[in-house]
N, C-alpha and C positions, 0 to 999 in steps of 0.2 A: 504493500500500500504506500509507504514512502516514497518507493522506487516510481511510483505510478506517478504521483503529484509532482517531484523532480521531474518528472517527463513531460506531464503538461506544463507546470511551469517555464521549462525551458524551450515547447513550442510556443509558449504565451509572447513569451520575450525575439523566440528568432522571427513571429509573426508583426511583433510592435517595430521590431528592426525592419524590415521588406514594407513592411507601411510609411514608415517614417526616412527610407529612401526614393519611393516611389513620390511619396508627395512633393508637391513644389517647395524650391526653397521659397523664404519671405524676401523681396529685394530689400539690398540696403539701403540706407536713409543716406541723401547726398543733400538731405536740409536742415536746419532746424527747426522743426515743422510748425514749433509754438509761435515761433516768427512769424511763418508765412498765415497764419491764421489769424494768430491777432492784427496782422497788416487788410486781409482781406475782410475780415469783418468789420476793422475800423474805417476801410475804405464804405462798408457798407452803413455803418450806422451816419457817417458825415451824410451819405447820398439822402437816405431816409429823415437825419433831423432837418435837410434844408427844405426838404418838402414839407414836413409837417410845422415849422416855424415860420421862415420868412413868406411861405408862401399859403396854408392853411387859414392856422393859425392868424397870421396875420393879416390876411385879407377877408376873414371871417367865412371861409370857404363851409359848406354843408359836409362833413365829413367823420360822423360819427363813432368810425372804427379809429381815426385819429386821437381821435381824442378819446377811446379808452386807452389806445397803449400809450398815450401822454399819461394818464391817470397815472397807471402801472411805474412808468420807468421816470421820466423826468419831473414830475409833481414831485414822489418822494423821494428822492435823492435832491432835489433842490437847484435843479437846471432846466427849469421851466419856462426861460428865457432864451435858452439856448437849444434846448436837447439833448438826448441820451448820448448825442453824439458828438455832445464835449470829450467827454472822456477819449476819442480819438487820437486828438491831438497831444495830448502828453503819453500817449501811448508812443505814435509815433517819432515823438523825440528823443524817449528813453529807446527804440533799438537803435535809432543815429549814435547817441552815445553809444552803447553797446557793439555796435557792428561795425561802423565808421575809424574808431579809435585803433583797432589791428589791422585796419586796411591801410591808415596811414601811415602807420608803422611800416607797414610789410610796400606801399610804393615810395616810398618816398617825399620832400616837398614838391619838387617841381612833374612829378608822374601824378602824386596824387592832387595834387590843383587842375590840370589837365585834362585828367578822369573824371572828378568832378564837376569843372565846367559844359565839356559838351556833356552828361547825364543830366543837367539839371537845365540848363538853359536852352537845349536847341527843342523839349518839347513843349518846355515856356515859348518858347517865338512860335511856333504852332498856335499856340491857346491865346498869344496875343494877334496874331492877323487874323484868327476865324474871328476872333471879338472885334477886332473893326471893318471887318467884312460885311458883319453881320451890320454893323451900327450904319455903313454907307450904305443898304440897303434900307436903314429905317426899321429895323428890328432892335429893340431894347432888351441889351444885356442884363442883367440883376447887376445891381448897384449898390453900394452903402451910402449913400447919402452925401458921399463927398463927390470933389469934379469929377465929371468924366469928360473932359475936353481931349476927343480928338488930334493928332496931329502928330507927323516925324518926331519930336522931341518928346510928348508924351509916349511914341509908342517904344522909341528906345529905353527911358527910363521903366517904364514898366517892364520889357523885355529883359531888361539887367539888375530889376527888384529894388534898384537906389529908389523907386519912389516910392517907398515906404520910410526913406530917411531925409525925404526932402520938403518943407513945408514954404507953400500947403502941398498937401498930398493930392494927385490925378490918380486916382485907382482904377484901371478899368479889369479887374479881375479880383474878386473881393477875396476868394478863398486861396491867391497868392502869399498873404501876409504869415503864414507860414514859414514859404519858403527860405526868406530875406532872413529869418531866422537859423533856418540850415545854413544858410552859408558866410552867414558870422560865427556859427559854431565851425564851419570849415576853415576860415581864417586865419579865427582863434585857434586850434589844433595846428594849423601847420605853423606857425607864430613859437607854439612852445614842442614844436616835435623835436627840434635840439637836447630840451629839457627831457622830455618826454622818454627817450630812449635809453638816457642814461637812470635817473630816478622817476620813476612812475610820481609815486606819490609829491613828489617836489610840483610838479607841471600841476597836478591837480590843484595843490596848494594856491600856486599862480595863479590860476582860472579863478577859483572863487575869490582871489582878493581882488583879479582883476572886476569882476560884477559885483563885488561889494563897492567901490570904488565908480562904479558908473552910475549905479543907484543913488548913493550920497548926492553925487555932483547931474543931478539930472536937470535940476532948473539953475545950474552955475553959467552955463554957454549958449545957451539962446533954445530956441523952440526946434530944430533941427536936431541938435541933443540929446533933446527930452524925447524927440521921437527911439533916437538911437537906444536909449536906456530902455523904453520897451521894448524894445524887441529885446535887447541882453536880460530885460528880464525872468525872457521863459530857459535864459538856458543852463540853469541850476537842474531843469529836467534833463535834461543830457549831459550833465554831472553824474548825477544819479545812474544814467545808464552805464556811465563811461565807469565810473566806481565800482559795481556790477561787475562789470569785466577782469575791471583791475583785480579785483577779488577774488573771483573764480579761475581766475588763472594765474594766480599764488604771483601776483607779481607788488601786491601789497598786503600785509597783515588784516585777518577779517577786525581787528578792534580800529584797524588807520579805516578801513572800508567805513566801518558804522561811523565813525568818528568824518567822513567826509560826508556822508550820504547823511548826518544829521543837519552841516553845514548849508550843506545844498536846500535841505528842506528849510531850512530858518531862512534860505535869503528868500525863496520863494514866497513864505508866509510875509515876510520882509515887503517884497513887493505890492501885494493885497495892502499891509497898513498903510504903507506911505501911496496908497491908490496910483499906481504905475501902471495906466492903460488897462485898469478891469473895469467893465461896465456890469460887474455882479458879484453876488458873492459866492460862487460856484467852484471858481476856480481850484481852491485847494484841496476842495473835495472830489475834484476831476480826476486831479495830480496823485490822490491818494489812492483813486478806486483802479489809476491804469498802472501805480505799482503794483497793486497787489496784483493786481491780474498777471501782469508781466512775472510776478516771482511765482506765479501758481503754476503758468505754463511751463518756466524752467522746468520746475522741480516734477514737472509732471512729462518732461518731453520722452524720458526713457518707453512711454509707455504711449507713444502719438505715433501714428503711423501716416508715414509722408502720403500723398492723395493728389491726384492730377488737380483737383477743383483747387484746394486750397495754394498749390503753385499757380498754378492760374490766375487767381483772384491777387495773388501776394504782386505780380509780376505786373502785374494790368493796376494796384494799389496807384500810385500816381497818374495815369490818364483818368483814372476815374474820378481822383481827387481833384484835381485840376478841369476837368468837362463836363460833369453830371450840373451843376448848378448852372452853367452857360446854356448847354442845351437842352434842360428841362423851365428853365424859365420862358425862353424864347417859344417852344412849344407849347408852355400851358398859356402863355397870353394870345397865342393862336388859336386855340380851341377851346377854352373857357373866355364864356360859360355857355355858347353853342352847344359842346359836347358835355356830359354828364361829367363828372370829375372819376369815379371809379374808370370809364371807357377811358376818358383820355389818358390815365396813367399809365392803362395798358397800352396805349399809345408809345407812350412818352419814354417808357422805362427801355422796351426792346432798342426806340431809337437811341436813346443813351448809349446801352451795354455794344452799337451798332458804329457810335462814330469813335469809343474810344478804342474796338478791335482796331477799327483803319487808325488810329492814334499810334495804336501799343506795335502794329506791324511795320507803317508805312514812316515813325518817326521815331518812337522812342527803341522799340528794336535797333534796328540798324545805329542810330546812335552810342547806344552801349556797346556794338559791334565795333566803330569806330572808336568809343574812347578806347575799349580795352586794346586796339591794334594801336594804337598815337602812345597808349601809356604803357606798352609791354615794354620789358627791360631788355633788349636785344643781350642775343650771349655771346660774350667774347667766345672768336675759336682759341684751344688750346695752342700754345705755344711749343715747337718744337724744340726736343731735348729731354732729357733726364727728367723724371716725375721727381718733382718738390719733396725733401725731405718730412717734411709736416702732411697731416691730410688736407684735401680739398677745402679750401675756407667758404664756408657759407655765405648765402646773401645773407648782407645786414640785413634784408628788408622781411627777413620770416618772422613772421611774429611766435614762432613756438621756441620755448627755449632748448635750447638743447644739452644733454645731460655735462655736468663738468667732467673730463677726463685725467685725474692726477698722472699729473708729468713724472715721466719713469727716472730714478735717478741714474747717475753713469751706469752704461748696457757692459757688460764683460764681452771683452774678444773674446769671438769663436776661432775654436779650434783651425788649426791647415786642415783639416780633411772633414769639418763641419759639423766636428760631432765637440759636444762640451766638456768635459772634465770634470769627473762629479768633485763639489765639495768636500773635503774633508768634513768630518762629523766634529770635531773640536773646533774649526771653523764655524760650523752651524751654531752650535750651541754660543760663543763667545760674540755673534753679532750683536750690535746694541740693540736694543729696545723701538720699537717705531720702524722700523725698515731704514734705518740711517746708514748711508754708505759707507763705507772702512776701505779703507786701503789693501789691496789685495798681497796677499804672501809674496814673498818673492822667495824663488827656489833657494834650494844651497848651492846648487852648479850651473848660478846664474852664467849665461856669456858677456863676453869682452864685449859693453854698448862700443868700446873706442873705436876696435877691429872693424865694427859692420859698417856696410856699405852707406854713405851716407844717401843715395836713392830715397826717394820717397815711397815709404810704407802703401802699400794697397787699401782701401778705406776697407772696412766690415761691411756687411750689407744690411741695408739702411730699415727699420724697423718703422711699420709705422702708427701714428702717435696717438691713433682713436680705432677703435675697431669698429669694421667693416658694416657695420648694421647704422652707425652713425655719420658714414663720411656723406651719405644721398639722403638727402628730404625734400618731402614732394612742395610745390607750393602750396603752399596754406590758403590764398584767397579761392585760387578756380579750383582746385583739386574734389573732384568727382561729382561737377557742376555740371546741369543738363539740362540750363535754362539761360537766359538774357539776363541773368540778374545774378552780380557775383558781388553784393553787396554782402552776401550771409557770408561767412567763412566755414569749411566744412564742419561734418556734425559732429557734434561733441568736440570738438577740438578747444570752446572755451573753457570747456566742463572739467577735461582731464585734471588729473593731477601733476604737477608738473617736480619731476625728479630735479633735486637738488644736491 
């Protein structure tokens, strides 16, 4: 009877084996998936609060299913002004820190300014000539209340985001004022990537004195200033990302982490008191709900499974951010209130998710094609001759550190026929303590050094200084990327632990 159940059991097992080879494997994760979801749903909730606020809401539209998921989401969380889809935006700024901060690292100043510029501005000049396209047709863009004059030099400054720093302000794309914000945190990063490379925590240091220091002095320099201070206002949330990082990838102590990521949060709340460009009180409860979210997803990404929609949605996050309010205004003031408002939205939504595919193909794709060809670091060819005593030096620009290898002390010449000479065992036992060199015995029937030939000695053969597992590291930004968006770094690479 033993013998029996050994037998089943051991069919049991050779039957779970031929199962569990036959099955497919799981692909692996070339993302990190919490990213690309929280980017696509925060693209989704901006879409959905600017229909249910500036244009419901606000124009007293009939819309009763609106106004229960107002009930639900933005009544009780306290952004009822704004929508659920505040919380978007300091989402969004916490992965810039997070994901931004190794990419600069890993190109450089002048590769990553470069990359940066054509990704952000060539699908901004897109979104700003369909906006004045539209407007020389006599179709009215959604506006916030400030100019929208028309004209070469407004379209340039808008184009290049300075008119958010210039007063008065010509806005003709409202939900840009974002961006002007990204790319003061680009500046700023490349400003202290000097600092940055050598001590983490120093640069960060820097950053927050520099935005405490702007804050102070916001009404010292005129009204232009003051504008510039808001916008440095929101970027304690990409502190916050950027800390995150530095954290998880053991490049600063978690008590410097907490100890920065409190900083952060004080100048934030900072800005709210001394009222720095908030028209609510929303704000820090935004900044609070899209941390936690962000830290949920982390900690929960072991267990997410990468999914064609959520790269999709993450990928297409900026056409959608930058398009949905353009062309769902300009269509609802076409068809409302002619057409019923449920029909027209079924209208409106397809044509939306319709001009940012031609967005995401026809410009922002190929753009990211082009930055990454302009900012790839061409590879020196190898020089002819004798392989370098040392191993292969790394790019500076990886951002994974790589293990320390303790330098070997003086190597013993090998033998004439290759083979070594064991130690004497009183030898063994009388070396010092710690691996410290000694000076090697010399025979009793040493030779006459005077007699030999003064020639030069033949070198030993050359050893080398890192083992083989460490001399090749893949890149870190594109490595096992299968999309237009190499903003993520691959997965789990911030997560590891990093040998010291």
């Amino acid at each position: 009877m033993p013998g029996r159940k050994t037998g089943v059991v051991a069919l049991a097992e050779q039957s779970s084996a031929v199962l569990a080879e036959q099955l497919p494997a799981e692909p692996k994760k070339t993302r990190i998936v919490f990213i690309d979801i929280g980017r696509g749903l925060g693209a989704l909730l901006v879409f959905y609060s600017h229909i249910a606020h500036p244009w419901v809401l606000a124009k007293h539209d009939d819309a009763p299913y609106i106004s229960f998921i107002e009930a639900l989401t933005s009544d009780p969380m306290h952004m009822a002004k704004q929508g659920i889809g505040q919380i978007a935006v300091p989402f969004f700024f916490l992965v810039s820190g997070f994901v931004v901060t190794p990419i600069a690292l890993k190109q450089g100043t002048g590769r990553f300014a470069l990359n940066r510029l054509i990704r952000v501005y060539a699908p901004m000049l897109f979104v700003v000539l369909l906006t004045a396209l539209l407007m020389v047709v006599s179709l009215h863009p959604p506006s916030t209340g400030q100019s929208q004059d028309l004209n070469p030099l407004t379209i340039l400054t808008n184009t290049t985001l300075v008119n958010y720093l210039i007063f008065p302000q010509v806005v003709l794309i409202p939900v840009a004022w974002s961006m002007i914000i990204e790319v003061i945190f680009y500046v700023l990063l490349m400003v202290v990537l000097p600092v940055l490379r050598r001590s983490v925590w120093l640069a960060i240091a820097v950053e927050l004195t520099f935005i405490f220091v702007v804050l102070m002095s916001r009404s010292q320099f005129g009204p232009s200033w003051s504008l510039f201070a808001v916008n440095v206002s929101y970027l304690p949330v990409m502190i916050i990302g950027q800390t995150i990082w530095a954290t998880t990838s053991k490049r600063i102590p978690l008590w410097t982490g907490a100890l920065f990521a409190g900083c952060a949060w004080s100048l934030y709340v900072l800005a709210d008191i001394i009222d720095v460009g908030r028209v609510d009180t929303s704000y820090n409860l935004a900044m609070a709900f899209a941390v936690v979210c962000f830290l949920m997803g982390m900690f929960a990404e072991d267990k997410l499974k990468q999914r064609k929609l959520w790269t999709a949605l993450s990928e297409r996050s900026y056409s959608i951010y930058l398009l949905h309010m353009l062309v769902t205004f300009v269509l609802l003031q076409l068809l409302r209130p002619a057409v019923p408002l449920p029909i027209a939205l079924l209208i409106v939504i397809p044509v939306v998710f319709g001009v940012v595919e031609i967005s995401y193909r026809f410009v922002e794709r190929p753009s990211h094609a082009l930055a990454r060809r302009l900012s790839h670091k061409p590879k020196t060819p190898p020089k002819p001759g004798p392989e370098p005593r040392s191993a292969p030096v790394e790019d500076a620009e990886v951002t994974t550190e790589l293990p320390r290898v303790a330098e070997n002390p003086r190597r013993p010449q090998h033998a004439p026929h290759g083979s070594r000479p064991p130690m004497p065992r009183g030898d063994q036992r009388s070396r010092p303590a710690g691996g410290a060199h000694r000076a090697r015995p010399v025979p009793d029937q040493a030779p006459d050094r005077v007699a030999e030939s003064t020639g030069r000695r033949p070198a030993p053969p050359r050893w080398p200084s890192a083992p083989p597992e460490l001399q090749h590291q893949p890149d870190q930004e594109n490595h096992g990327q299968r999309g237009d968006e190499d903003d993520l770094p691959s997965h789990r690479d911030s997560f590891r632990r990093t040998p010291r």
